[in-house]
VEXDRENVEX-735954 format. One record per residue (C-alpha): residue in three letters; residue number from 1; z, x, y. Coordinates in steps of 0.2 Angstrom, whole numbers. Each point is the difference from the previous one (the first is absolute). Layout:
+------+-----+-------+-------+-------+
! rest !  nr !     Z !     X !     Y !
+------+-----+-------+-------+-------+
!  Ala ! NUM !     Z !     X !     Y !
...
+------+-----+-------+-------+-------+
***
This chain:
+------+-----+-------+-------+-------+
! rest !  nr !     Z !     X !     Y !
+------+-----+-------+-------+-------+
!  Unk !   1 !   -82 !   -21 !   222 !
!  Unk !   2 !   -17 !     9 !    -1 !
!  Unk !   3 !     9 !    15 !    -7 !
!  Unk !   4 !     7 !   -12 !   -13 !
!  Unk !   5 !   -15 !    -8 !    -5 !
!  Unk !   6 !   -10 !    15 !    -4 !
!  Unk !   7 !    14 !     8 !   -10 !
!  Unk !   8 !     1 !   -15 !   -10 !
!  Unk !   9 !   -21 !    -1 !    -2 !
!  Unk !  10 !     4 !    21 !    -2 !
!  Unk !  11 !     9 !    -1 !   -16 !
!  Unk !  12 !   -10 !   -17 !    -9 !
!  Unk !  13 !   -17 !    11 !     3 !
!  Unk !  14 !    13 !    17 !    -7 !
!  Unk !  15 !     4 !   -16 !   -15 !
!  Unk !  16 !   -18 !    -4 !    -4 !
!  Unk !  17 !    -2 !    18 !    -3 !
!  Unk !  18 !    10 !     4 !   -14 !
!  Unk !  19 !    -4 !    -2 !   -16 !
!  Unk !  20 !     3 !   -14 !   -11 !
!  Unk !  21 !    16 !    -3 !    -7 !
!  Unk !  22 !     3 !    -4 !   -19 !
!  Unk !  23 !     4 !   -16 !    -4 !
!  Unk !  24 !    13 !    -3 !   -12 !
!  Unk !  25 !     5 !   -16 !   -11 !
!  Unk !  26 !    17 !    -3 !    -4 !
!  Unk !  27 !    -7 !     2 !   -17 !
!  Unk !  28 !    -8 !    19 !     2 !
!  Unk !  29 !    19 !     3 !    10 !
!  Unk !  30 !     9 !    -5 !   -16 !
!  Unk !  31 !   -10 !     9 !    -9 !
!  Unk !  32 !     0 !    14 !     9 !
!  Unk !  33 !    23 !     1 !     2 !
!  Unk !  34 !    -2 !    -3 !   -21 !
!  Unk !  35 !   -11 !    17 !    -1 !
!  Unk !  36 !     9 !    12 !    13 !
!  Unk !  37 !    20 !    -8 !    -4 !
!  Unk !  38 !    10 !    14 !    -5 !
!  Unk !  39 !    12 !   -11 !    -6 !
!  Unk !  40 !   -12 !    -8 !   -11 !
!  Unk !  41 !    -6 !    18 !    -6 !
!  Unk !  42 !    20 !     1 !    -3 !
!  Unk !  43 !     0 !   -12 !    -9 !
!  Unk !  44 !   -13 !     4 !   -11 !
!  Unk !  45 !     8 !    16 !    -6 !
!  Unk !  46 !    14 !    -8 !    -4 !
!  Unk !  47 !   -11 !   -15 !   -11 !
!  Unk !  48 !    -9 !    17 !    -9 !
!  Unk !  49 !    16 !    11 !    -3 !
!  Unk !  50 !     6 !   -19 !   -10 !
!  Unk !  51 !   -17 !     1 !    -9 !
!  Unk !  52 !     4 !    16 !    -6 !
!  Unk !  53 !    18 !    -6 !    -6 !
!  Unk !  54 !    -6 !   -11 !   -10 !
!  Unk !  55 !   -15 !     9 !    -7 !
!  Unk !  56 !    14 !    11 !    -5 !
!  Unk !  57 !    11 !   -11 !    -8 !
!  Unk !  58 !   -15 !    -8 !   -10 !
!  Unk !  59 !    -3 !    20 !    -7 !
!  Unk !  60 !    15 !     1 !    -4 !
!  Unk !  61 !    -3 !   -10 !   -16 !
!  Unk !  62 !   -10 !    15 !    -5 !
!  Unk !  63 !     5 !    16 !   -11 !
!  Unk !  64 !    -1 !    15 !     9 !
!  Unk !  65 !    -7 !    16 !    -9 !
!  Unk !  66 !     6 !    19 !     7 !
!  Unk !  67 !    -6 !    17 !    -5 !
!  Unk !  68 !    11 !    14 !     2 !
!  Unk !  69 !     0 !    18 !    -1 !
!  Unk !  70 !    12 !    14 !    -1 !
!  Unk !  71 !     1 !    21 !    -1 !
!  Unk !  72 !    18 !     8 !    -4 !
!  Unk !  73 !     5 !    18 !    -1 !
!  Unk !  74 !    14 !     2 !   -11 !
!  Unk !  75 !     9 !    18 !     0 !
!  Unk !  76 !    11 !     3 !   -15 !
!  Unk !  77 !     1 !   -11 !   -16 !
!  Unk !  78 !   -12 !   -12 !     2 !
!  Unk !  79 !    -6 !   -16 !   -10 !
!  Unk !  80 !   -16 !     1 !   -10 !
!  Unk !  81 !   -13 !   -10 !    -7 !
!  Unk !  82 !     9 !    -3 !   -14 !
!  Unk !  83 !    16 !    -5 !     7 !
!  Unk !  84 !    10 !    14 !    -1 !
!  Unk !  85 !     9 !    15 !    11 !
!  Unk !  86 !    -6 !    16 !    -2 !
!  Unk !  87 !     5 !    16 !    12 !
!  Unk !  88 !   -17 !     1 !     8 !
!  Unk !  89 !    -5 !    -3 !    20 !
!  Unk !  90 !   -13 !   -14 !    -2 !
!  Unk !  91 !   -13 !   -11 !    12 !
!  Unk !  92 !    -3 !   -18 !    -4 !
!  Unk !  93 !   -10 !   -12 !     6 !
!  Unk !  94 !     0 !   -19 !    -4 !
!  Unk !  95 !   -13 !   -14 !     4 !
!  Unk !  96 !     3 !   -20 !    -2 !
!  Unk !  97 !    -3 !   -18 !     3 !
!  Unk !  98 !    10 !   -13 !     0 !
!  Unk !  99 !     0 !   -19 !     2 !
!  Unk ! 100 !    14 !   -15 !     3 !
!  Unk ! 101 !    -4 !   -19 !    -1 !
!  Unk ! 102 !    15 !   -13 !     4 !
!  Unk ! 103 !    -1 !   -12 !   -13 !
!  Unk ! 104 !    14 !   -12 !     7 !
!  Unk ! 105 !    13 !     1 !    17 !
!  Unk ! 106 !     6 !   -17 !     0 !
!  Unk ! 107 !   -15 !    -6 !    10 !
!  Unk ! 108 !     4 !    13 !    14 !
!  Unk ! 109 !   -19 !     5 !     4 !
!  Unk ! 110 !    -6 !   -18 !    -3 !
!  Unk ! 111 !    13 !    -6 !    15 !
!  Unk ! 112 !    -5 !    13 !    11 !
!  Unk ! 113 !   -19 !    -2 !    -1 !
!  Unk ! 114 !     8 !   -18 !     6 !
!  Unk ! 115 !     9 !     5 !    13 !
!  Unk ! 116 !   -15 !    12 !     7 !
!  Unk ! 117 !   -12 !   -13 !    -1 !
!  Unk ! 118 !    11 !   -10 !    10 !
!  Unk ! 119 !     3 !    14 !    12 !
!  Unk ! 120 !   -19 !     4 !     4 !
!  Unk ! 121 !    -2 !   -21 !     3 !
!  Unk ! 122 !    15 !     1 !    13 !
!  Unk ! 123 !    -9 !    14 !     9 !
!  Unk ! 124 !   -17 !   -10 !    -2 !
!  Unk ! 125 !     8 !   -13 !    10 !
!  Unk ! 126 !    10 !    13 !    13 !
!  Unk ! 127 !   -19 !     3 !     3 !
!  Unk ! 128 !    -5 !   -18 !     4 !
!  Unk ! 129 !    14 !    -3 !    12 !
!  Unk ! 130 !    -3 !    18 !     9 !
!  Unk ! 131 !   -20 !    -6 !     2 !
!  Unk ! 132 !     7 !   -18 !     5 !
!  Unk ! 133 !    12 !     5 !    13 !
!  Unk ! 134 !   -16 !    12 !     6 !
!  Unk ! 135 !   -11 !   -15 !     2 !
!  Unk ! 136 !    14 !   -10 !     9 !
!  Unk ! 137 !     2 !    13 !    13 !
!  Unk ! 138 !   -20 !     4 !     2 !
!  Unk ! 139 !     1 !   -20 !     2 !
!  Unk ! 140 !    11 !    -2 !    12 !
!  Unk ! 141 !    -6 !    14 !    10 !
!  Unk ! 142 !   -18 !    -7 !    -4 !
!  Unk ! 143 !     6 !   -16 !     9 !
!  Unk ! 144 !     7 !    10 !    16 !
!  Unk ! 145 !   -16 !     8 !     2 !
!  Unk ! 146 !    -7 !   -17 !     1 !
!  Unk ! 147 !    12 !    -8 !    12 !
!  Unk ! 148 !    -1 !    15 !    13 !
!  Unk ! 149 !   -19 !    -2 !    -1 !
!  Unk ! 150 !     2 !   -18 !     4 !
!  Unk ! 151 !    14 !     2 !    14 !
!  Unk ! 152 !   -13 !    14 !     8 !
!  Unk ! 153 !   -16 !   -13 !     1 !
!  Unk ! 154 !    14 !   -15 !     7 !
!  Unk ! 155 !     5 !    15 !    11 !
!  Unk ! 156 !   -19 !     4 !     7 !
!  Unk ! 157 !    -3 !   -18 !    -2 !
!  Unk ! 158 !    12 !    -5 !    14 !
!  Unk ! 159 !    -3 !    18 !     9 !
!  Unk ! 160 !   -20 !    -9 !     0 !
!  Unk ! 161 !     3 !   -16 !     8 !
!  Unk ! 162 !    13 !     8 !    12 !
!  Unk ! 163 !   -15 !    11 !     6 !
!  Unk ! 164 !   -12 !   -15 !    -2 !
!  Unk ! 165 !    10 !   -12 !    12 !
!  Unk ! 166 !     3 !    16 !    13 !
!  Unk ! 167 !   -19 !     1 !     0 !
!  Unk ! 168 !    -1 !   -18 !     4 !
!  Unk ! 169 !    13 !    -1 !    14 !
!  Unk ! 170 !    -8 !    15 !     8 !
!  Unk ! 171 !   -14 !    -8 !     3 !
!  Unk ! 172 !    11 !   -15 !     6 !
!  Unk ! 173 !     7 !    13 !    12 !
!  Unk ! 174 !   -15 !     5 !     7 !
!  Unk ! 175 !    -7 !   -19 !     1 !
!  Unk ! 176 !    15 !    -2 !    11 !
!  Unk ! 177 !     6 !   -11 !   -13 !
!  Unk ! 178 !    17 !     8 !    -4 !
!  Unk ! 179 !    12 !     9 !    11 !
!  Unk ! 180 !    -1 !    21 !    -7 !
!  Unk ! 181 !    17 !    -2 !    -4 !
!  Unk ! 182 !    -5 !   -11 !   -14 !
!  Unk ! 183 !    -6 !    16 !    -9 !
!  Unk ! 184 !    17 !    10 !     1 !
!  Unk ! 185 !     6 !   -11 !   -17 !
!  Unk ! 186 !   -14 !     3 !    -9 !
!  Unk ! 187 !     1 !    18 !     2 !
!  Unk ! 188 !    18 !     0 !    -4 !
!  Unk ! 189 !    -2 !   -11 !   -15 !
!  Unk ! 190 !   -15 !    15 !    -5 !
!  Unk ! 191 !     9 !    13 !    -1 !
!  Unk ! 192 !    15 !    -9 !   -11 !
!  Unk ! 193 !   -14 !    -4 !   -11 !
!  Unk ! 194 !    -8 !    18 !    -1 !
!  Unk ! 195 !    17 !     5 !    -3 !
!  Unk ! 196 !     2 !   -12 !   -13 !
!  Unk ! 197 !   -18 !     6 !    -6 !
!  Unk ! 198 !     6 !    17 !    -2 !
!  Unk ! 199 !    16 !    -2 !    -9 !
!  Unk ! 200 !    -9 !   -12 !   -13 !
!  Unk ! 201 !   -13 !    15 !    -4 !
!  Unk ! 202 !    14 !    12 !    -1 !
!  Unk ! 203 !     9 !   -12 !   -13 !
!  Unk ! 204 !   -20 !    -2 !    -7 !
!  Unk ! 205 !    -1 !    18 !    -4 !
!  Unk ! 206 !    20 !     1 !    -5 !
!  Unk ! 207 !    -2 !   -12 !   -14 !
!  Unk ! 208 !   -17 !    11 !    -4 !
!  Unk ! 209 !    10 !    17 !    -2 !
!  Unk ! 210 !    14 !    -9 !    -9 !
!  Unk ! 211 !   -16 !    -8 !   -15 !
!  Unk ! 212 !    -6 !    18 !     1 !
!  Unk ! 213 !    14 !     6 !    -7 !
!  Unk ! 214 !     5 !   -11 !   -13 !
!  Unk ! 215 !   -17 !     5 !    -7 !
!  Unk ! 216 !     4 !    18 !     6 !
!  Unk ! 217 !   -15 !     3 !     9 !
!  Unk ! 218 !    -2 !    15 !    11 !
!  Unk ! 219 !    -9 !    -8 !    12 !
!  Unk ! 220 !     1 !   -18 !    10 !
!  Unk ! 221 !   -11 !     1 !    14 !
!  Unk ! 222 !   -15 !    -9 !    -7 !
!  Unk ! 223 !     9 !    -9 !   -12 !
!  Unk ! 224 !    -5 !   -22 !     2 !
!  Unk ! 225 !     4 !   -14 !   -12 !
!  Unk ! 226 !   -10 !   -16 !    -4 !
!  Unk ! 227 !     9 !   -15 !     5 !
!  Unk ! 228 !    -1 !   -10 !   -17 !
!  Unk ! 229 !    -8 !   -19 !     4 !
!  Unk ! 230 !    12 !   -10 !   -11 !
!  Unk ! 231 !    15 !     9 !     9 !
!  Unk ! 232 !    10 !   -17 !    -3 !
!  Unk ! 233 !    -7 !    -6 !   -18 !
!  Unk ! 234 !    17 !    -1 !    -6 !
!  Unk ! 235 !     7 !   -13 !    12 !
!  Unk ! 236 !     1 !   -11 !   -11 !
!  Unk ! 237 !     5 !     8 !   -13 !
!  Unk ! 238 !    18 !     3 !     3 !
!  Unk ! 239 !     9 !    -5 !   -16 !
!  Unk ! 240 !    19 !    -5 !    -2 !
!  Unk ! 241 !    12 !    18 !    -3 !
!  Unk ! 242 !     5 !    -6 !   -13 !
!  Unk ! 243 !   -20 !    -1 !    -8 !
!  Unk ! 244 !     0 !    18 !     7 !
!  Unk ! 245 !    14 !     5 !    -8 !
!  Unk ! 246 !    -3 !    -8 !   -18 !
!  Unk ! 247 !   -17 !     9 !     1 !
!  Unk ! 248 !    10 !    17 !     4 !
!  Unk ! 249 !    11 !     2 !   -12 !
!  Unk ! 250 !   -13 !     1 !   -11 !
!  Unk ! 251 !   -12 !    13 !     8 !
!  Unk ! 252 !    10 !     8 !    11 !
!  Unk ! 253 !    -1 !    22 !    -5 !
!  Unk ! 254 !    18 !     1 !     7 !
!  Unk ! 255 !     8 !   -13 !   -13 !
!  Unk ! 256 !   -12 !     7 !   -14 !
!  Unk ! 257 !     5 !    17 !     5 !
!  Unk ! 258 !    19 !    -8 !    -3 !
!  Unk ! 259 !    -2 !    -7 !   -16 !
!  Unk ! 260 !    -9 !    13 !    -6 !
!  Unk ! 261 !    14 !    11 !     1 !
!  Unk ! 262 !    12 !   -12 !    -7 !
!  Unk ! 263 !   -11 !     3 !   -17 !
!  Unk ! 264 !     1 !    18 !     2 !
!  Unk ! 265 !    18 !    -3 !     2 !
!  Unk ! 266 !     3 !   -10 !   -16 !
!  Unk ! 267 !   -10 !    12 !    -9 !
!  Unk ! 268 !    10 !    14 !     6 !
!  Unk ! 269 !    15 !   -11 !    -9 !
!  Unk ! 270 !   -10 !     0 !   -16 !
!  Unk ! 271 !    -5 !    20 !     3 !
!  Unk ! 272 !    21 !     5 !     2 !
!  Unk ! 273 !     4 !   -12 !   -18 !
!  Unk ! 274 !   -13 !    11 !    -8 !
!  Unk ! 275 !    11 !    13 !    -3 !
!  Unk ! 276 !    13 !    -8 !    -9 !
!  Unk ! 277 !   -14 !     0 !   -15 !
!  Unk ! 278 !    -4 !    13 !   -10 !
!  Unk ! 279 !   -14 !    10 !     2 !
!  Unk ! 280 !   -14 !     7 !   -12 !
!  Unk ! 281 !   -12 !    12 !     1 !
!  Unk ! 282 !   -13 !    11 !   -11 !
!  Unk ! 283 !    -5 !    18 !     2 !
!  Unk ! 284 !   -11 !    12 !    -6 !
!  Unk ! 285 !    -4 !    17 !     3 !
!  Unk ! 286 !   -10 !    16 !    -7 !
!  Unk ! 287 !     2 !    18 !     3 !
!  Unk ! 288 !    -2 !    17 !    -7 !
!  Unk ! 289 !     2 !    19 !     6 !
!  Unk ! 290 !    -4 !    19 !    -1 !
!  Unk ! 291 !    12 !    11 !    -4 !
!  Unk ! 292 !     0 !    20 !     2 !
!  Unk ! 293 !    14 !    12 !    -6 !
!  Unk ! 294 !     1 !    16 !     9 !
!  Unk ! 295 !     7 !     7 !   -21 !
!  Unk ! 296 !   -11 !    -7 !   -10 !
!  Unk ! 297 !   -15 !    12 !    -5 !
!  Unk ! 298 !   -12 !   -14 !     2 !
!  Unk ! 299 !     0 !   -18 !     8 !
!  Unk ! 300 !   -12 !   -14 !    -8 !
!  Unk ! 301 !   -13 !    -3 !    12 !
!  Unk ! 302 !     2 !   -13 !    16 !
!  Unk ! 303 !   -12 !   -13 !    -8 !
!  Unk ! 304 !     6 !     1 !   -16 !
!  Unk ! 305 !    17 !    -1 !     5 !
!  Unk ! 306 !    -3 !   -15 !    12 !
!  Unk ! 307 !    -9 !   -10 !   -15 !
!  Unk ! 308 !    16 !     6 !   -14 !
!  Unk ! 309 !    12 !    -4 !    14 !
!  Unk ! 310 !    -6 !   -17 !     4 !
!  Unk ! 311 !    13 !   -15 !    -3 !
!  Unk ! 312 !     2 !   -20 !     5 !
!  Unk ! 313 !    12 !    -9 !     3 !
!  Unk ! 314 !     2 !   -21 !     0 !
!  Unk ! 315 !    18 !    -8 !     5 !
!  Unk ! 316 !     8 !   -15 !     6 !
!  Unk ! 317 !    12 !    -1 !    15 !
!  Unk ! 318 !    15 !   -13 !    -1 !
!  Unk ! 319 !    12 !    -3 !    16 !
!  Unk ! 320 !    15 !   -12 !    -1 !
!  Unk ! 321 !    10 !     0 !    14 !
!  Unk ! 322 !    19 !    -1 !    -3 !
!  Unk ! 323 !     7 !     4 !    19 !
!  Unk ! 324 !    -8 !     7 !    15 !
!  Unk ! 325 !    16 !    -3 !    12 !
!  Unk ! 326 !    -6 !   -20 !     5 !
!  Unk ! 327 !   -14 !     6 !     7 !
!  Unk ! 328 !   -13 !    -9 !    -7 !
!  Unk ! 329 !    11 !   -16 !     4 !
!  Unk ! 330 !     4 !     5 !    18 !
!  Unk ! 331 !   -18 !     1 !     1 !
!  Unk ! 332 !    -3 !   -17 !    -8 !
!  Unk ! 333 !    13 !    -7 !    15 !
!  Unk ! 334 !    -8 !    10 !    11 !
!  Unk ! 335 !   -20 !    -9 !    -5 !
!  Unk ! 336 !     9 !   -16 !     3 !
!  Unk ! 337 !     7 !     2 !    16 !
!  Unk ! 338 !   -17 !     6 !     6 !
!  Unk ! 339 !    -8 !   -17 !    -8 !
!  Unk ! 340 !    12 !   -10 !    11 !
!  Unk ! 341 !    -3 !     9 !    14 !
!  Unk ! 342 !   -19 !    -3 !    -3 !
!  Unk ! 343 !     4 !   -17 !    -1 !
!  Unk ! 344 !     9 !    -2 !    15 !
!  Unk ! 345 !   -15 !     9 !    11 !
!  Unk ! 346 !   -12 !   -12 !    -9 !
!  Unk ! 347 !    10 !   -14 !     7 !
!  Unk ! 348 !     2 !     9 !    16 !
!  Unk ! 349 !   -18 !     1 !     4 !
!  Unk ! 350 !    -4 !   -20 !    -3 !
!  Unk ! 351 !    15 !    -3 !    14 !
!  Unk ! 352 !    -9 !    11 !    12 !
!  Unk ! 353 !   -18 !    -7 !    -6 !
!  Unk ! 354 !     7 !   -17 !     2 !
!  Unk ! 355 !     9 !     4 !    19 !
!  Unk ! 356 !   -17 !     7 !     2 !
!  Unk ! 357 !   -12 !   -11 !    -3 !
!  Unk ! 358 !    14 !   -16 !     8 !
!  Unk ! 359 !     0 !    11 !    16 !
!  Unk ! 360 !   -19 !     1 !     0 !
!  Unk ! 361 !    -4 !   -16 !    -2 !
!  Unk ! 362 !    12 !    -6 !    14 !
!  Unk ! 363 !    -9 !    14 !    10 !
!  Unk ! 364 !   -17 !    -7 !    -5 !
!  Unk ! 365 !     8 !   -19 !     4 !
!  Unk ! 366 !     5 !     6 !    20 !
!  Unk ! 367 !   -17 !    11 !     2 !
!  Unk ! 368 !   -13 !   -16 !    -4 !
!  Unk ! 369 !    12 !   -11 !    11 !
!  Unk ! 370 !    -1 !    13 !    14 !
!  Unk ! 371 !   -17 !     2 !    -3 !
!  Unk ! 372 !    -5 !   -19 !     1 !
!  Unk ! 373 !    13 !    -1 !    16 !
!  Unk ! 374 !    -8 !    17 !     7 !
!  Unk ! 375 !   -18 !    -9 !    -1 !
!  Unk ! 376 !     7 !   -16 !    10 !
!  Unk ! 377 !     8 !    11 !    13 !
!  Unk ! 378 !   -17 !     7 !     4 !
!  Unk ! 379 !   -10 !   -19 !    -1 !
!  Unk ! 380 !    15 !    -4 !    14 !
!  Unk ! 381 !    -2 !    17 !    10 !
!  Unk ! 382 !   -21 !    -1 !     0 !
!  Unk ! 383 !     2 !   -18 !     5 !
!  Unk ! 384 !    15 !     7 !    16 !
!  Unk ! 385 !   -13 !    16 !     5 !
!  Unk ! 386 !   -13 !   -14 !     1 !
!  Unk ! 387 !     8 !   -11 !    12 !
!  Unk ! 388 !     7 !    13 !     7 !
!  Unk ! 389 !   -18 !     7 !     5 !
!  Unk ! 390 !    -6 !   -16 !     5 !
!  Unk ! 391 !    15 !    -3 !    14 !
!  Unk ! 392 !    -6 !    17 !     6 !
!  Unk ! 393 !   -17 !    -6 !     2 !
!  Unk ! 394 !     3 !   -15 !     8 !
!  Unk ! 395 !    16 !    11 !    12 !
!  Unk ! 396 !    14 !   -10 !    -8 !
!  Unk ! 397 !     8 !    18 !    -8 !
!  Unk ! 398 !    -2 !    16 !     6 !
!  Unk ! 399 !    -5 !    16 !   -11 !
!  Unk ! 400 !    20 !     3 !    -5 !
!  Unk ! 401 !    -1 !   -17 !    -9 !
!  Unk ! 402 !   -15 !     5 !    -9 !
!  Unk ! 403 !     6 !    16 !    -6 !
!  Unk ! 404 !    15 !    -6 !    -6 !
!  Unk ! 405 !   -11 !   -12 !   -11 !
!  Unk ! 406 !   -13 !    12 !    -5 !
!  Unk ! 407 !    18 !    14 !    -5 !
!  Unk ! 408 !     5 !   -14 !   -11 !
!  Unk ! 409 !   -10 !    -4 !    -9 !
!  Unk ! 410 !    -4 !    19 !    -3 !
!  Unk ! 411 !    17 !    -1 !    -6 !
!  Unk ! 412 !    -3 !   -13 !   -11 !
!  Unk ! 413 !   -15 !     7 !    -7 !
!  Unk ! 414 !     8 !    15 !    -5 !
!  Unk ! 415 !    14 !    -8 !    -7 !
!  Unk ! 416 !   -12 !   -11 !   -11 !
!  Unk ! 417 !    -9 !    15 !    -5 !
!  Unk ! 418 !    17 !     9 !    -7 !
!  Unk ! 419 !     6 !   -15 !    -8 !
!  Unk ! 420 !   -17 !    -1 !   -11 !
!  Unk ! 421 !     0 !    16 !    -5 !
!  Unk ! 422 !    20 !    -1 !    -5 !
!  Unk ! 423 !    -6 !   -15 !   -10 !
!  Unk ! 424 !   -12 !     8 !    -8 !
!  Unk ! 425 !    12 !    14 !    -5 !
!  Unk ! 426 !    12 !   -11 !    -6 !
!  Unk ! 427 !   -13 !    -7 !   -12 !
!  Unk ! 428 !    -5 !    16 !    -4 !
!  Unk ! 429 !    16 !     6 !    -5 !
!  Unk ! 430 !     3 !   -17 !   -11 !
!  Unk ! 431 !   -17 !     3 !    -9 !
!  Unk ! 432 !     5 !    20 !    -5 !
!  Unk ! 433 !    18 !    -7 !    -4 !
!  Unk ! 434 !    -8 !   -11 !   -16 !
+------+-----+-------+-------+-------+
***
């Protein structure tokens, strides 16, 4: 027992050595996962590659403007600056720039500047729900940090008074008060408890290494959270599912992200019809060239040929379509199917909001009563352990009885702490769920 004692007094002296540990709130946790996320950085990617979509689509209203260049070697009869063959081996280089503007494709860029912009506000809210699901998860690990830490103090609570009353009947003992036998349950009911002590730390620093890595830290050891002091502010804040629900279906990223694509969809409809129209378009362009023939006795000089040589050129661009092998409608057949498929996921998602929220209300419904019915289960078992330990004092019960008392209400201790912290999860989830 000496051995014991100083191993124990050992390691809280080792304790009070090291340094301080970080403490972290669940806010600074959240935080922290929203940061480091890969998924989110994933996510991000995606929301900047949709950006650039739709910057494109928007430039795509502009003309574009190209210069060109060009130098040939022509052995034989070759065409001259004037248009005609002669039998001479000739060089020629040309230089232009050229310019094309769409004046009208049946709406065709309009609808996809639409559809784009309906894009990048879907991945928006892909974002949203990869950040929310992150802040679920950091929460519900949160809480398990929190409930370990408090089944470790009920832990070295009842591991105290055990060691308290052994104390107390070894000075009994040696009174002549109580037979020696009297201490032989105490030390049993000891070392369940430091048994019980240890596997609550390991399950202490379980839930630590598993918070640590939803905010992918490389480290856990000194890692602490706060324990917030309005833990159960929401108790009585639980609203009806239905509430909860009629709230979601109007915030919720995964049912934005839904309907969003929907509009995508229809625009994709109004994108295929566009080339049924005709299309219009306007060009312009200007170029010149030099020109050197091997049999003529002289060639007029480079810059003056490049100013001679110079000619525009201004046109308009007319396409009807006539047949393009049902292309253009198959692909009209084929935007429509993807509209009622976008349809049917929109509805999709508010059956599985709605079954989720139902089944997390329920949830939060059984956790508050096992809650309330976990805090009466302790009021009963302090009041047993009490009585218990009053018939030992006055010899009516031996040290078995009061052990049995004493385990359950531990029992019931721990079951009351579980059952808060699963209410508080429940609520939780319901709050993130609007």
């Amino acid at each position: 027992m000496k051995t014991k004692y100083l191993i124990i007094t050992g390691l809280l002296l080792a304790a009070s050595q090291l340094p301080a540990q970080r403490l972290w709130t669940l806010e600074q946790c959240i935080d922290t996962a929203l940061t480091h996320n890969r998924n989110i950085k994933q996510q991000q990617l995606s929301y900047k590659a949709k950006e650039i979509a739709y910057a494109q689509a928007k430039a795509n209203l502009l003309p574009n403007l190209n210069a060109s260049a060009g130098q040939n070697f022509n052995f034989g009869r070759s065409l001259g600056a004037d248009n005609t063959y002669i039998s001479s081996n000739s060089a020629t280089s040309s230089f232009g720039i050229s310019s094309d503007l769409t004046l009208f494709d049946g709406l065709k860029m309009k609808y996809n500047i639409e559809a784009k912009k309906a894009d990048l506000l879907a991945s928006g809210a892909d974002w949203l729900k990869v950040e929310k699901d992150i802040i679920l998860n950091v929460s519900t690990v949160f809480l398990q940090v929190l409930q370990n830490k408090e089944l470790l103090q009920n832990a070295a609570n009842q591991l105290d008074l055990t060691r308290k009353n052994m104390t107390q009947r070894k000075e009994l003992i040696r009174a002549g008060k109580l037979a020696e036998g009297e201490i032989y349950e105490l030390q049993a009911q000891e070392a369940k408890e430091e048994f019980s002590l240890v596997q609550a730390e390991n399950n202490l620093q379980l839930s630590k290494l598993d918070l640590s890595q939803v905010m992918d830290l490389e480290d856990f050891k000194d890692l602490d959270i706060v324990v917030p002091v309005n833990l159960m502010e929401n108790e009585l804040a639980l609203l009806s599912a239905e509430e909860v629900y009629n709230s979601a279906v109007q915030s919720r990223p995964e049912l934005k992200a839904a309907e969003f694509r929907l509009q995508s969809s229809e625009k994709n409809i109004a994108i295929a019809k566009a080339d049924y129209l005709p299309s219009l378009g306007f060009g312009a362009q200007i170029g010149t060239g030099y020109y050197n023939m091997s049999r003529l006795p002289v060639n007029e000089a480079f810059g003056d040929q490049i100013s001679n040589n110079l000619s525009t050129a201004l046109g308009f661009r007319l396409s009807i379509p006539v047949f393009n092998r049902f292309e253009v409608k198959n692909r009209v057949k084929s935007a429509k199917l993807e509209v009622e498929n976008s349809k049917i996921e929109i509805e999709k998602t508010k059956i599985d909001l709605r079954k989720s929220i139902q089944q997390a209300y329920f949830n939060a419904i059984a956790a508050k009563n096992r809650w309330e019915s976990s805090q009466k289960s302790v009021r009963a078992n302090e009041e047993a352990f009490r009585f218990a330990s009053q018939k030992f004092e006055s010899g009516r019960a031996n040290q078995y009885e009061v052990n049995i008392a004493k385990n359950n209400l531990a029992q019931s201790i721990s079951e009351q702490t579980q059952a808060k912290y699963e209410y508080v999860f429940r609520m939780k989830l319901l709050e993130l769920m609007k």
